[in-house]
C-alpha positions as CSV (number, residue, x, y, z in Angstrom):
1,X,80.0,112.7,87.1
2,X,80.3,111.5,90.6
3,X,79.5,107.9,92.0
4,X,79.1,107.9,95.5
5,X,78.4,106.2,98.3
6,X,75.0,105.1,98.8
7,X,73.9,103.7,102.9
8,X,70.3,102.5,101.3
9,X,72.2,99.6,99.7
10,X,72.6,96.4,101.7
11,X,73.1,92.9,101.7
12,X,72.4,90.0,104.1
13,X,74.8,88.1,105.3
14,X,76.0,85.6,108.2
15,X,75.0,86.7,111.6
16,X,77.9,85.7,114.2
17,X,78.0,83.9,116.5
18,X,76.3,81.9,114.3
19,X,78.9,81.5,111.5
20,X,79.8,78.5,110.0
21,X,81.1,75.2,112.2
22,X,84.7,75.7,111.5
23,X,84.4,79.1,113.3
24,X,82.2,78.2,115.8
25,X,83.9,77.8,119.4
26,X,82.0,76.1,122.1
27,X,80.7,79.5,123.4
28,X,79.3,80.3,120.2
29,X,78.0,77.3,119.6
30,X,75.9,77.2,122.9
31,X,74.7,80.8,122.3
32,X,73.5,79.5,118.9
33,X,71.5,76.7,120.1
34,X,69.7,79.1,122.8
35,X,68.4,81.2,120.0
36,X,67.0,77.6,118.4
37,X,65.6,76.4,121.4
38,X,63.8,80.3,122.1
39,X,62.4,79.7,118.3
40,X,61.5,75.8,119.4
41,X,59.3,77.2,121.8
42,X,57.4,79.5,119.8
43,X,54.0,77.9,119.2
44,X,52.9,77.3,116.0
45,X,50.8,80.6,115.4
46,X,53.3,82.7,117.2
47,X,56.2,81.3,115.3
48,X,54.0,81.8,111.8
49,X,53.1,85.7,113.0
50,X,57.3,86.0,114.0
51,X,58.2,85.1,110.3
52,X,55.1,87.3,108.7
53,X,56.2,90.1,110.3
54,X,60.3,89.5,109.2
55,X,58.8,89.5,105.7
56,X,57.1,92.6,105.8
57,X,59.6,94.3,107.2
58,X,62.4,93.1,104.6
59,X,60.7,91.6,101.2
60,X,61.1,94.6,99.9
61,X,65.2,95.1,100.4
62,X,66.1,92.3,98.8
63,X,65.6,89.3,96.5
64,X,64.1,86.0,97.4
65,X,64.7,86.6,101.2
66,X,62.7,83.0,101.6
67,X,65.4,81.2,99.5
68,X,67.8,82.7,101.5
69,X,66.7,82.3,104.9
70,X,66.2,78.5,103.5
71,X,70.1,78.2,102.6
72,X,71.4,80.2,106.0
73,X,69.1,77.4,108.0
74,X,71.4,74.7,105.9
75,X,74.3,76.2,106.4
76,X,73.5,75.8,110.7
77,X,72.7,72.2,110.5
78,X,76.2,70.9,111.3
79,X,76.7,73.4,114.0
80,X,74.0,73.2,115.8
81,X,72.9,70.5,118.5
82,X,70.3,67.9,117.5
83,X,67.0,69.3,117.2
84,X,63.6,67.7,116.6
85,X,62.6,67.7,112.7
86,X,62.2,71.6,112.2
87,X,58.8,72.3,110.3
88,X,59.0,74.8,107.0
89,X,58.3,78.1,109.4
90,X,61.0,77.5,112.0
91,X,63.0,76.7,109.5
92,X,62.9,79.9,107.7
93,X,62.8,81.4,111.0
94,X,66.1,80.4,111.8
95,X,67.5,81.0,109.1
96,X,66.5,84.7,110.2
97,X,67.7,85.1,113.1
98,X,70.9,84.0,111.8
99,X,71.5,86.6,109.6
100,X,72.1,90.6,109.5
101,X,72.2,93.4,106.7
102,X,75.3,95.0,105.9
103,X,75.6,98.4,104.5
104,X,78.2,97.6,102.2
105,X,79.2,100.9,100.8
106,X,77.6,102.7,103.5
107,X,81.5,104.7,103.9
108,X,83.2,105.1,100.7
109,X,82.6,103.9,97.1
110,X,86.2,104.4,95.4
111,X,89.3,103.1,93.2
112,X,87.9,102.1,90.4
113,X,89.0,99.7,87.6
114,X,87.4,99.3,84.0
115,X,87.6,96.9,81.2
116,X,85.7,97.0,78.0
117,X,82.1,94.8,78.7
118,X,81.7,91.7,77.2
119,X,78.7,91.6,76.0
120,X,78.7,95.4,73.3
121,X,75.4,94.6,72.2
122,X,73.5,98.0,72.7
123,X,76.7,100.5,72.3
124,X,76.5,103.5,71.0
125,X,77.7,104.0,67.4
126,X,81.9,104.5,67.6
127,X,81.3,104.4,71.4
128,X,81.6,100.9,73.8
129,X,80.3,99.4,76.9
130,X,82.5,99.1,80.0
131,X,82.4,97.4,83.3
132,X,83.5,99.6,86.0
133,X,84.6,97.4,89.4
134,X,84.7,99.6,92.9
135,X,86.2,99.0,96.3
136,X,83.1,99.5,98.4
137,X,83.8,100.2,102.3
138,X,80.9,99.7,104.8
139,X,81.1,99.3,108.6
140,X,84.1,98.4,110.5
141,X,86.2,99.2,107.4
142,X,85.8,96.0,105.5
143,X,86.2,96.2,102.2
144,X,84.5,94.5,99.3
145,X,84.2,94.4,95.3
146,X,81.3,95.8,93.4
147,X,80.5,96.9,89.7
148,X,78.8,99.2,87.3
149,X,78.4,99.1,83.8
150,X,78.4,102.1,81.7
151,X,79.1,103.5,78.0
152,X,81.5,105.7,76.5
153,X,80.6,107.4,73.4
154,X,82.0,108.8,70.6
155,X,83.1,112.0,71.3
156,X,84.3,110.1,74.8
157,X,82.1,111.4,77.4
158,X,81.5,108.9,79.4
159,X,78.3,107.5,80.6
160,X,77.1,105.2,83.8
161,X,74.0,102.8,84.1
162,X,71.0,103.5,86.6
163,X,72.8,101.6,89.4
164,X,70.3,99.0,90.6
165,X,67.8,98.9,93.7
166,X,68.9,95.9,95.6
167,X,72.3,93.9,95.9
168,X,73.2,90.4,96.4
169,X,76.5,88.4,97.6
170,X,76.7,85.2,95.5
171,X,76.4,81.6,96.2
172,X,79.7,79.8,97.2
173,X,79.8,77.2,94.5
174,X,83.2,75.2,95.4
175,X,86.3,75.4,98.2
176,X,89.8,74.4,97.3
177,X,92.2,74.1,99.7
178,X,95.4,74.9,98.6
179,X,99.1,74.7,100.1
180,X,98.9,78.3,101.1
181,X,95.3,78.9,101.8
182,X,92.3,78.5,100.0
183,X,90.6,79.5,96.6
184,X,87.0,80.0,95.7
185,X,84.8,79.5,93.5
186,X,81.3,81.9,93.6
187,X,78.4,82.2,91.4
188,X,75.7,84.8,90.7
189,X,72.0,84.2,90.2
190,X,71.4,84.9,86.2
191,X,68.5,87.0,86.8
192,X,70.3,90.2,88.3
193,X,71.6,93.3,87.3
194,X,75.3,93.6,87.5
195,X,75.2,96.6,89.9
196,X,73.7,94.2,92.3
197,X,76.5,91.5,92.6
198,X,79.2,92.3,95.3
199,X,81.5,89.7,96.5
200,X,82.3,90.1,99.8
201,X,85.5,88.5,101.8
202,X,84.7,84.6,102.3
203,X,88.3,83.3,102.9
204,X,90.3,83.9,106.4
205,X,93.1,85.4,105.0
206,X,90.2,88.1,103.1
207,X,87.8,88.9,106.2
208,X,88.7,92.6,106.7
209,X,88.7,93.7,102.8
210,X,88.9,92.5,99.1
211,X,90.7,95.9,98.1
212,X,91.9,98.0,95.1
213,X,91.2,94.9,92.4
214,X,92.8,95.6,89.5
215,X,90.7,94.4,86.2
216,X,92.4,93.5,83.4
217,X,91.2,91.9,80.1
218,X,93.9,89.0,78.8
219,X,94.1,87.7,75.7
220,X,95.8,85.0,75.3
221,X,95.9,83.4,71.8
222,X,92.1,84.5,71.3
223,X,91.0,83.5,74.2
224,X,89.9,86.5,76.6
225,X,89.7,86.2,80.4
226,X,89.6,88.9,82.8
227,X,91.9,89.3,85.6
228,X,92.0,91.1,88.8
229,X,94.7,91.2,91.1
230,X,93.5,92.4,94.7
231,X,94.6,92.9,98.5
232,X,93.3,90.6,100.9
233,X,93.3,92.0,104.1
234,X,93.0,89.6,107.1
235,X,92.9,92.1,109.7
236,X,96.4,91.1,110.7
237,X,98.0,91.0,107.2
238,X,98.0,91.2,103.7
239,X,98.8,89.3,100.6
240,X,97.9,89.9,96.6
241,X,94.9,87.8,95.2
242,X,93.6,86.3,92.0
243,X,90.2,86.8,90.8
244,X,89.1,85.6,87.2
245,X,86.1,85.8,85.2
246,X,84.8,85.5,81.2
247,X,81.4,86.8,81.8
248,X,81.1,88.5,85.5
249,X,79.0,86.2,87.0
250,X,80.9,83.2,88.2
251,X,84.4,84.2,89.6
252,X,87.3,82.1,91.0
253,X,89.6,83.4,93.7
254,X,93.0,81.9,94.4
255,X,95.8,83.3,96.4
256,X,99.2,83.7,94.8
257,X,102.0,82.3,95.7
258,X,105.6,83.9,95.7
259,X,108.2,86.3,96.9
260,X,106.5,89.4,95.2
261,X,102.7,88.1,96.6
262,X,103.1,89.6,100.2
263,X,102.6,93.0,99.3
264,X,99.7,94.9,97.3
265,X,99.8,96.8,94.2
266,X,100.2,94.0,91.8
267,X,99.1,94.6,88.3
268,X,99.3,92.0,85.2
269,X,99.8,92.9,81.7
270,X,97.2,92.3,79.3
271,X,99.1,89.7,77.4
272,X,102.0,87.4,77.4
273,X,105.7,89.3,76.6
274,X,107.8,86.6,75.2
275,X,105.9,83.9,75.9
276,X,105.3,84.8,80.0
277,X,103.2,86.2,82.1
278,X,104.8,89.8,82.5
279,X,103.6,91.8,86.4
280,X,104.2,95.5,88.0
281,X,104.7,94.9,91.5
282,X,106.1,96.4,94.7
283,X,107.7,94.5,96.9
284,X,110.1,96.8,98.5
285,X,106.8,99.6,99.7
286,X,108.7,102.2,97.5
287,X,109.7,101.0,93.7
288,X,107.7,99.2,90.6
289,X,109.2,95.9,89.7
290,X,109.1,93.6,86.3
291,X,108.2,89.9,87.3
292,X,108.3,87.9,84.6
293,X,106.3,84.0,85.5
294,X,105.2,81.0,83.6
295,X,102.6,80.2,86.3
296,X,100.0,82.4,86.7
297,X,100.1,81.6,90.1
298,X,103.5,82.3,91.7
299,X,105.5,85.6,91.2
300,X,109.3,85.6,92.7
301,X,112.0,88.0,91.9
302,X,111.5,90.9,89.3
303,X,114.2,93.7,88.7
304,X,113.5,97.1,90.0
305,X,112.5,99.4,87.0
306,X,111.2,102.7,88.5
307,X,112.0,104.2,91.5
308,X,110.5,108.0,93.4
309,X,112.2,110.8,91.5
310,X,110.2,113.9,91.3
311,X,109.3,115.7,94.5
312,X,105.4,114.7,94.3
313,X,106.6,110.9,94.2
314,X,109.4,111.0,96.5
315,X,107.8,109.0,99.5
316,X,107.0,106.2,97.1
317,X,105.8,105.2,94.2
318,X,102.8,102.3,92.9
319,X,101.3,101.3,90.1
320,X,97.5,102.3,89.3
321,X,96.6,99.2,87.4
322,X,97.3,97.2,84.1
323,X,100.0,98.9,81.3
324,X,97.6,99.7,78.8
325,X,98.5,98.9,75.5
326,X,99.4,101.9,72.8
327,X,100.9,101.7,69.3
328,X,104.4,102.1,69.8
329,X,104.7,101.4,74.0
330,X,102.9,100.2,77.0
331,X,101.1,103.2,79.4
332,X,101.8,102.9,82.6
333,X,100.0,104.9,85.3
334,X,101.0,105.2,88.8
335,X,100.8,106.8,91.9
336,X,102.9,109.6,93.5
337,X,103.0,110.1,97.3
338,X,104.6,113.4,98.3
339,X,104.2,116.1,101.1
340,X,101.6,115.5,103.8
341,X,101.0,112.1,102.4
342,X,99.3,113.7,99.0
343,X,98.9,111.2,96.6
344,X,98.6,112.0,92.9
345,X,98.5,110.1,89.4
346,X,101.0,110.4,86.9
347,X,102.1,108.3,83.6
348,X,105.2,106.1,82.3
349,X,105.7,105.1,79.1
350,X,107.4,101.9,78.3
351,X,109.1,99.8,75.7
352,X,107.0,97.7,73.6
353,X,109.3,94.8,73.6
354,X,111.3,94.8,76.6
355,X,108.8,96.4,79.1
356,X,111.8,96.8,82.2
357,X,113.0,100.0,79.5
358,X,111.6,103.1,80.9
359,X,111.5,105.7,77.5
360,X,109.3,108.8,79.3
361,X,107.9,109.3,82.6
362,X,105.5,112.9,83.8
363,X,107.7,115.1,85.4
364,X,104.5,116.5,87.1
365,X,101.2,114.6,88.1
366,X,98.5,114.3,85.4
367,X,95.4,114.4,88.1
368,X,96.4,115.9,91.9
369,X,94.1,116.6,94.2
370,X,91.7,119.5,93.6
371,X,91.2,121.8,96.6
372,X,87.1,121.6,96.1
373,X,87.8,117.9,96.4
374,X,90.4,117.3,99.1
375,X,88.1,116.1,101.4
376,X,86.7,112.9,102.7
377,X,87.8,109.9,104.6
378,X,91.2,109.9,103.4
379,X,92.0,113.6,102.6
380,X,94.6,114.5,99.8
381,X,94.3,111.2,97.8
382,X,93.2,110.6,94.5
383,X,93.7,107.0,93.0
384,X,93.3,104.4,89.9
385,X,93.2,101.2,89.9
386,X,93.1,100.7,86.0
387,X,92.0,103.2,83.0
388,X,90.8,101.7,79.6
389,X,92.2,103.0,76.0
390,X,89.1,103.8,73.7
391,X,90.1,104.7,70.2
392,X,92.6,108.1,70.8
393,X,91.7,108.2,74.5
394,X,92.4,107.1,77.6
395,X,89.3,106.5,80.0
396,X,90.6,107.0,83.7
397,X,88.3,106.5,86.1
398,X,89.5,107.5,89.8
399,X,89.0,107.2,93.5
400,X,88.9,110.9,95.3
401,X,89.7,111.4,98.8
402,X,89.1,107.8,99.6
403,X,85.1,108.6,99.3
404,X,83.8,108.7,96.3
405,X,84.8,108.4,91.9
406,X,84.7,110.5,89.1
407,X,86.2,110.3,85.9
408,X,88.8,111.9,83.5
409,X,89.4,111.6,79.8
410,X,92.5,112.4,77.9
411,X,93.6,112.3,74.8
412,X,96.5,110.0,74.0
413,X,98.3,112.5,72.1
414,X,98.0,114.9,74.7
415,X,99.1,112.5,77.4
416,X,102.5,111.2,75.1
417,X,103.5,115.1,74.7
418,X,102.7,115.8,78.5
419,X,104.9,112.8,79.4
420,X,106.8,113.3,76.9
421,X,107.7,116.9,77.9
């Protein structure tokens, strides 16, 4: 099973230089009043015809395109010069013209998390529903988050959901600014599939790419909540993200704070270790780390745990999502990097209780790159960016080449004798 890319899918979103008035500078904002004024001057049956015509040519590609020219026209207000009272049609008109559609994952679809789904009504007998999240790569490279749903059955095969038409970024419901940046808070419509939702970079320090979040479901004394950890990519630089959830359609973003935050690949456990919050990280570009926190929030320190030893890891090593819990240890996947930059998965077994204790780790990768599947944007790569444990297996879905996903299942007894070995 392959998911890939699909061009046809698109959202609409803020047309520049008509962004919102913090970005605005005076150039910008000039060039934006033009485009009002030209719209101004429309007469009444030309500007009714102008709007007619929008409609027909984008109804169909997207979900209540009136509401939303009706929000984008709200959102100018403030940055725009005084106008006379704007009618209902110039209005929505406006709102038009200031805004585009974005092929979101018109380049690569890829590095894939999945957690079990929280609603299971409708699995299949022995089987479970899953949410699958993507890193989803349109034009210019930027990066954003998207999901599936799917089942796994029985036996284990695994099965995804019809993926949904259209596609819609959600409505910013709060901003908090926050002593090193800014967290979110963004809400869905109710009425939409979940392959339609993609939250797209809203923050400065995430406009080039939400990447590689890592979903995790967290229990903490009963209570669930799903964590991601993510790279936000400025453009300039990066720093590891906070996304949280209980039901996949409101979300809250926060940066986090710390010596280990600067750098990508952070991971949290699915539950407390002692009474903390227990992380993989990499601060150093080249070893995993244990960070142990009481905030949530803010991650300093960690002691070095596992470093490159086998010649497909030996340019550095990362972590490919959340340990997964087992019976008698924690499952750790990570990444490899080795000749010609080829990245491939392997597994590390860890102590149940004291987590920094490596007992076992795969001499030789568990999933390399195939030579029928080398190729695409990135060739040589395949990655994770979090597997799910079903019953005895593992379910590892996984970016290939930097293009497209696919899956693999294995059977924990297999895996434990593989690493073991």
């Amino acid at each position: 099973m392959y998911l890939r890319p699909d061009p046809a899918r698109v959202v609409v979103r803020p047309f520049k230089p008509a962004t919102e008035p913090r970005d605005l500078n005076p150039t910008d904002k000039l060039r934006a009043n033009h485009i009002v004024d030209r719209v101004l001057r429309l007469d009444p049956a030309a500007a009714a015809r102008q709007l007619t015509d929008v409609l027909e040519n984008f109804e169909g590609r997207h979900r209540n395109l009136l509401d939303i020219f009706e929000a984008r026209a709200q959102d100018m207000e403030p940055a725009l010069a005084p106008h006379v009272e704007l009618n209902e049609t110039q209005r929505r008109l406006i709102g038009a013209y200031f805004l585009h559609e974005y092929s979101f994952e018109a380049s690569a679809l890829f590095n894939p998390s999945i957690v079990r789904h929280p609603d299971q009504t409708g699995a299949p007998a022995n089987g479970c529903r899953f949410i699958l999240s993507l890193r989803a790569v349109g034009e210019g490279h930027i990066s954003s988050l998207t999901f599936r749903s799917g089942t796994v059955a029985a036996d284990g095969s695994v099965t995804v959901d019809p993926t949904a038409r259209l596609a819609s970024i959600p409505k910013i419901h709060s901003r908090t600014p926050q002593h090193n940046g800014e967290g979110v808070e963004v809400i869905f419509r109710p009425d939409g599939d979940l392959s339609e939702r993609v939250i797209f970079p809203i923050t400065d320090t995430q406009a080039n790419g939400i990447e590689d979040a890592r979903f995790v479901e967290f229990n903490d004394d009963g209570k669930r909540t799903f964590y991601a950890t993510y790279t936000a990519y400025s453009g300039r630089s990066i720093r590891s993200e906070l996304i949280e959830t209980t039901d996949f359609r409101s979300f809250r973003m926060t940066p986090l704070s710390g010596s280990a935050a600067g750098n990508k690949g952070m991971a949290l456990f699915p539950r407390k270790i002692d009474g903390r919050y227990a992380m993989i990280a990499r601060q150093d570009n080249e070893n995993l780390y244990l960070i142990y926190s009481d905030d949530l929030h803010t991650w300093d320190g960690g002691r070095s745990i596992l470093q490159p030893e086998y010649p497909w890891e030996f340019v550095q090593i990362g972590n490919c999502g959340s340990p997964v819990e087992l019976d008698d240890c924690w499952l750790m996947l990570i990444h490899g990097v080795g000749p010609v930059r080829k990245y491939s998965i392997g597994a590390v077994l860890l102590d149940k209780k004291d987590p920094s204790k490596v007992l076992a780790r795969s001499r030789d990768p568990l999933i390399r790159p195939e030579p029928t599947e080398r190729e695409g944007y990135v060739p040589n790569v395949v990655y994770t960016c979090g597997a799910m444990r079903h019953g005895a297996r593992i379910i590892l879905p996984y970016g290939v080449s930097d293009t497209f996903s696919t899956f693999a299942t294995i059977e924990i007894a297999t895996l434990m004798k593989a690493v073991a070995g």
